[in-house]
VEXDREN-2710 file (C-alpha; in Angstrom, 1 decimal):
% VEXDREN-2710
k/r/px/py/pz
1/UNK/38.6/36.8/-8.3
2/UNK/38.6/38.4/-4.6
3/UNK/41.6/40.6/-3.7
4/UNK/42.6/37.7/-0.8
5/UNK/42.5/34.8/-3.9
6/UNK/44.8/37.1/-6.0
7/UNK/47.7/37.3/-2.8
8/UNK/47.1/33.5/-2.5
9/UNK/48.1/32.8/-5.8
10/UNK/50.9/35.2/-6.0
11/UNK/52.7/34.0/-3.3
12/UNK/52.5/30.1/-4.7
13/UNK/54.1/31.5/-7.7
14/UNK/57.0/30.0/-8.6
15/UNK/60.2/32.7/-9.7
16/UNK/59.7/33.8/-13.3
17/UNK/56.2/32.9/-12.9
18/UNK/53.0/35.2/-13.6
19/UNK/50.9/36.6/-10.7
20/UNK/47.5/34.5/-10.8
21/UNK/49.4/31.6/-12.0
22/UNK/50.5/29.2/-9.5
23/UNK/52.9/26.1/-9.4
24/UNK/51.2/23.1/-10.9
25/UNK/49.2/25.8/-13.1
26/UNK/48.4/25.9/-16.6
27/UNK/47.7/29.3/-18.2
28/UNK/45.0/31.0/-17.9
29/UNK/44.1/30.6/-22.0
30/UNK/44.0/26.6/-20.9
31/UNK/41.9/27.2/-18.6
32/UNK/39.3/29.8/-20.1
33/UNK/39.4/27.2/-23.5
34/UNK/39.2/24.1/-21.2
35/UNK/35.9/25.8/-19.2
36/UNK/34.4/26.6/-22.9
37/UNK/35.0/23.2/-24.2
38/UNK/32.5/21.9/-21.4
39/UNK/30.3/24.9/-21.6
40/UNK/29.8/23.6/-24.8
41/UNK/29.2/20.7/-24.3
42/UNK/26.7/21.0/-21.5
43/UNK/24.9/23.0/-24.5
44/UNK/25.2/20.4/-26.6
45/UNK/23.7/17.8/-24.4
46/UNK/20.8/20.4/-23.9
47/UNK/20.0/20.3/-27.3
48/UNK/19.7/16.8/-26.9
49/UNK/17.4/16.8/-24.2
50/UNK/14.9/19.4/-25.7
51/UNK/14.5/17.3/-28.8
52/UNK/13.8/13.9/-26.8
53/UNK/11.3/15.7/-25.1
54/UNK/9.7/16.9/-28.3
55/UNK/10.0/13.7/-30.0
56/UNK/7.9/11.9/-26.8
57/UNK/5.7/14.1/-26.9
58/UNK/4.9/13.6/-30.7
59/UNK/4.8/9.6/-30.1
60/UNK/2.2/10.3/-27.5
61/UNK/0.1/12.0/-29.8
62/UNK/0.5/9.8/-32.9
63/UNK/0.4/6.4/-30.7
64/UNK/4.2/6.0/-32.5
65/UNK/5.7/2.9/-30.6
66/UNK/8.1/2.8/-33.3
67/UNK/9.0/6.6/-32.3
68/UNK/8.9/5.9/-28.7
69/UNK/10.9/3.4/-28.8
70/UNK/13.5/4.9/-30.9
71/UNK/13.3/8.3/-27.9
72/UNK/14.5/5.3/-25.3
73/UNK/17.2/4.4/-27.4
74/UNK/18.2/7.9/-27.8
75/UNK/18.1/7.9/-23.7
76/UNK/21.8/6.4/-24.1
77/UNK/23.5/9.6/-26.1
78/UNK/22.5/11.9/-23.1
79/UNK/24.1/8.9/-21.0
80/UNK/27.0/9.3/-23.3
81/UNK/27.0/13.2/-23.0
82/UNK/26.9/13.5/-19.4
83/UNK/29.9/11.1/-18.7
84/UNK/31.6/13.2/-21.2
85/UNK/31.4/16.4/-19.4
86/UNK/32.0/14.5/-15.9
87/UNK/35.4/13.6/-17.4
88/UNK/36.0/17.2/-18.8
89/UNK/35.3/19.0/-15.8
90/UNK/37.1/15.9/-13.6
91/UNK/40.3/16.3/-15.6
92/UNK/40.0/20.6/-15.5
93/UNK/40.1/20.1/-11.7
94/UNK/43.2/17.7/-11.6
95/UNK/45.1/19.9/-14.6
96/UNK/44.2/23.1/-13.9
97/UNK/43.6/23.6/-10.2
98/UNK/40.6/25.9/-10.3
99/UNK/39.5/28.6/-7.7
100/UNK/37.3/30.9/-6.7
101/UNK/35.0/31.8/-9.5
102/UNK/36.7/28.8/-12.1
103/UNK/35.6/26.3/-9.3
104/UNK/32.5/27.7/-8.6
105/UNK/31.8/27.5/-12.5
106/UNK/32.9/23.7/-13.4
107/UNK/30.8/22.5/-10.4
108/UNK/27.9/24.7/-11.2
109/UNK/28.3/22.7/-15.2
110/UNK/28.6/19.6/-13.5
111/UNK/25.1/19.8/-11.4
112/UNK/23.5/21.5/-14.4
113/UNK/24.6/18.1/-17.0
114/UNK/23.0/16.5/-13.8
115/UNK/19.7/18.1/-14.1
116/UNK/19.7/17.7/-17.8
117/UNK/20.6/13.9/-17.3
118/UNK/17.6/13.6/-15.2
119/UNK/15.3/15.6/-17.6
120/UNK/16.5/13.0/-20.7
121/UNK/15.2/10.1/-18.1
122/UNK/11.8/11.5/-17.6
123/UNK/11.6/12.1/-21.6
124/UNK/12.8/8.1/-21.7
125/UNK/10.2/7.7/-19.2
126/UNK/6.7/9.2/-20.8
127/UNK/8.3/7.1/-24.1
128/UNK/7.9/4.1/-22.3
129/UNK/4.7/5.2/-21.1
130/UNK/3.6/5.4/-24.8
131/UNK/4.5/1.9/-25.4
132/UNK/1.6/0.7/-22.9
133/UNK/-0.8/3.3/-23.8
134/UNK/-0.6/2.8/-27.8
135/UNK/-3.3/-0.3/-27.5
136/UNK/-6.0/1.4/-26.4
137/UNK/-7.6/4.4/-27.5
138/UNK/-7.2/7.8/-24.5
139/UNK/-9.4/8.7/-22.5
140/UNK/-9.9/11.9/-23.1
141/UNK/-8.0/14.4/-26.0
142/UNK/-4.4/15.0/-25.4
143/UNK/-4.0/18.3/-25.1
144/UNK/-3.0/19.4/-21.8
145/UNK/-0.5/17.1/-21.7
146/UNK/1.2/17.7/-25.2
147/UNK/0.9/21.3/-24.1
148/UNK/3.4/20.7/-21.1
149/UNK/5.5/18.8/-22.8
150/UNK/6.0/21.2/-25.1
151/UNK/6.6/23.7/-22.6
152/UNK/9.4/22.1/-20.5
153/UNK/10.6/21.4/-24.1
154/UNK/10.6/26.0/-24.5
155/UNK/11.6/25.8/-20.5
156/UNK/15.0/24.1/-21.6
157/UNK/15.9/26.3/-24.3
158/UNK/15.1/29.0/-22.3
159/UNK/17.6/28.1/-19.4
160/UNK/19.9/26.9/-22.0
161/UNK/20.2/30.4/-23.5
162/UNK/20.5/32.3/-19.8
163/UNK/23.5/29.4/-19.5
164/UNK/25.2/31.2/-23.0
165/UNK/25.8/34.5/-21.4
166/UNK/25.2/33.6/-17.4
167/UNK/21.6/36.0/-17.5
168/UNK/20.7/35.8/-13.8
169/UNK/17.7/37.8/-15.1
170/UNK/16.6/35.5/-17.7
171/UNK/16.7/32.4/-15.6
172/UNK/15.1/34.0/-13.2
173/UNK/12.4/34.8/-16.0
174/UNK/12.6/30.8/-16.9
175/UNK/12.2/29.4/-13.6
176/UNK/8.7/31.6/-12.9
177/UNK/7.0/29.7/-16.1
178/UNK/7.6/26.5/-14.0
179/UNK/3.9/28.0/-12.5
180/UNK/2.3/27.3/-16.1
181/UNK/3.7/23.9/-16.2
182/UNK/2.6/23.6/-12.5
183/UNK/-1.1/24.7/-13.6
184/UNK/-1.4/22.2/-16.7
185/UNK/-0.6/19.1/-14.1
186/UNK/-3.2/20.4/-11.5
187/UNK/-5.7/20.7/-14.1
188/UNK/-4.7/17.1/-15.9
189/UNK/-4.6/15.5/-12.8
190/UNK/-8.4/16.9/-11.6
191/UNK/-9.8/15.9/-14.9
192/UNK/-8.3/12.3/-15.0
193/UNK/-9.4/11.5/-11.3
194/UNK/-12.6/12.7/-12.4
195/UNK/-12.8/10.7/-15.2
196/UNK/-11.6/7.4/-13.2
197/UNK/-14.2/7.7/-10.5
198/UNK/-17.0/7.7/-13.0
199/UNK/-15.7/4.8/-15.3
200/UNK/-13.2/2.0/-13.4
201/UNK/-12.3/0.8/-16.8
202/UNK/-10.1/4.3/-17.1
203/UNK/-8.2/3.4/-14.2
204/UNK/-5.1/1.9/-15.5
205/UNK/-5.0/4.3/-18.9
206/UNK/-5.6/7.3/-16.5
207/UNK/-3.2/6.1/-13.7
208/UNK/-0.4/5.8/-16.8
209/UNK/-1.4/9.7/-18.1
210/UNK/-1.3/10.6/-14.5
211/UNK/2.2/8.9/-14.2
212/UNK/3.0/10.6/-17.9
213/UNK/2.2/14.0/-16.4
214/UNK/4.4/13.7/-12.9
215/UNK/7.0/12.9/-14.9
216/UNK/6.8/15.6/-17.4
217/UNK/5.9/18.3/-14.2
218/UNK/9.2/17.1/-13.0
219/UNK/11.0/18.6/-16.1
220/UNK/10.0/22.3/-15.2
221/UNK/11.5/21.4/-11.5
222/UNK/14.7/20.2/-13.0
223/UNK/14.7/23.6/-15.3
224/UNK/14.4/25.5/-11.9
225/UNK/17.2/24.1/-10.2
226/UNK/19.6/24.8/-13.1
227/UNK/18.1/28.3/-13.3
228/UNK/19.3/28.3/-9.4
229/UNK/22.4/27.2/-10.9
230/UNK/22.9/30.3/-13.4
231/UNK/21.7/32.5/-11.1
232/UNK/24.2/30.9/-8.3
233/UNK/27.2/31.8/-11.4
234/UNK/26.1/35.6/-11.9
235/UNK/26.2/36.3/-8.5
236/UNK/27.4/33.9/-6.4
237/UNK/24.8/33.5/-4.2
238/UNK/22.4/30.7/-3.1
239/UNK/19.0/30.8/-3.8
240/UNK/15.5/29.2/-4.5
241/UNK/13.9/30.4/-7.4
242/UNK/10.8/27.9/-6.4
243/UNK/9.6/28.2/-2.6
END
């Protein structure tokens, strides 16, 4: 905490009361175990995410609309998870009276169960996609796209470990893969407009890959902004790890 933060809480102190630990404050112990109860959490919810990627993924390939369907379900426990660390970090703020750096960190937590909200969605998303798909046979191989799904699925364990120890360097290491995820959408999206121009009857199969695709692309945009996030928590400043 800067020098000016640490003369602003001392002189809120109340008599008898420590330096750093103004009127209306809990102690600092309350405050370091509240900010780990929903660092863990946000973990936890991670976890979450990576598998429902995994798992929609896998329904694509197997043509599972049981599996698919049982991904949108599972839609509602990162629901569940996010509203959990929104109350977490809502009643830290009202309790505790964060500053500086303990601010800085719960609102950094809260966009980051944000993004991971998001990322659950798109998972949600390419299940439902499945679901309209499974009737007809693809139109080409899935490879490409199991390949990026698999990759935002290594992208959000990735961020999720820089998040553990705040690794500005890691992130930073994360957020530049979102190229190879980047690549694999350029290169699905050629073939499948290639593919629909020679045959109309691909249109609506390739236009639901296509859609599958954008939404998994989006996940390695989501992983970018919470690497922006971690990066933000190490040092404090602003900036965009994808210009």
């Amino acid at each position: 905490m800067p020098a000016d933060d640490d003369r602003s809480a001392a002189s809120l102190a109340t008599p008898g009361q420590p330096a750093g630990q103004a009127a209306g404050q809990t102690s600092r112990p309350t405050l370091d175990r509240d900010e780990q109860a929903i660092k863990d959490s946000v973990l936890r919810m991670g976890s979450l995410v990576e598998a429902q990627i995994l798992a929609s993924i896998d329904t694509l390939v197997e043509h599972d609309v049981t599996g698919a369907e049982r991904v949108i379900a599972g839609d509602a426990r990162i629901n569940d998870a996010q509203r959990e660390v929104t109350t977490l970090i809502a009643r830290t703020i009202a309790t505790q009276q964060p500053v500086a750096r303990d601010l800085r960190f719960l609102l950094a937590l809260y966009h980051v169960a944000f993004e991971l909200e998001r990322i659950g969605d798109h998972a949600a998303t390419v299940a439902k996609i499945v679901i309209r798909l499974s009737a007809e046979p693809p139109v080409k191989p899935y490879i490409d796209l199991p390949e990026m799904g698999r990759l935002g699925a290594e992208l959000v364990r990735g961020i999720l470990r820089a998040l553990v120890t705040i690794d500005d360097a890691l992130a930073r290491e994360v957020a530049a893969r979102d190229d190879e995820i980047d690549h694999l959408y350029n290169r699905i999206f050629g073939e499948i407009v290639d593919l629909m121009r020679r045959d109309p009857a691909n249109v609506e199969r390739g236009t639901r890959i296509l859609l599958a695709a954008h939404y998994l692309e989006r996940i390695g945009d989501r992983v970018t902004n919470i690497a922006e996030d971690v990066v933000y928590l190490a040092s404090g400043e602003v900036e965009d790890l994808n210009p």
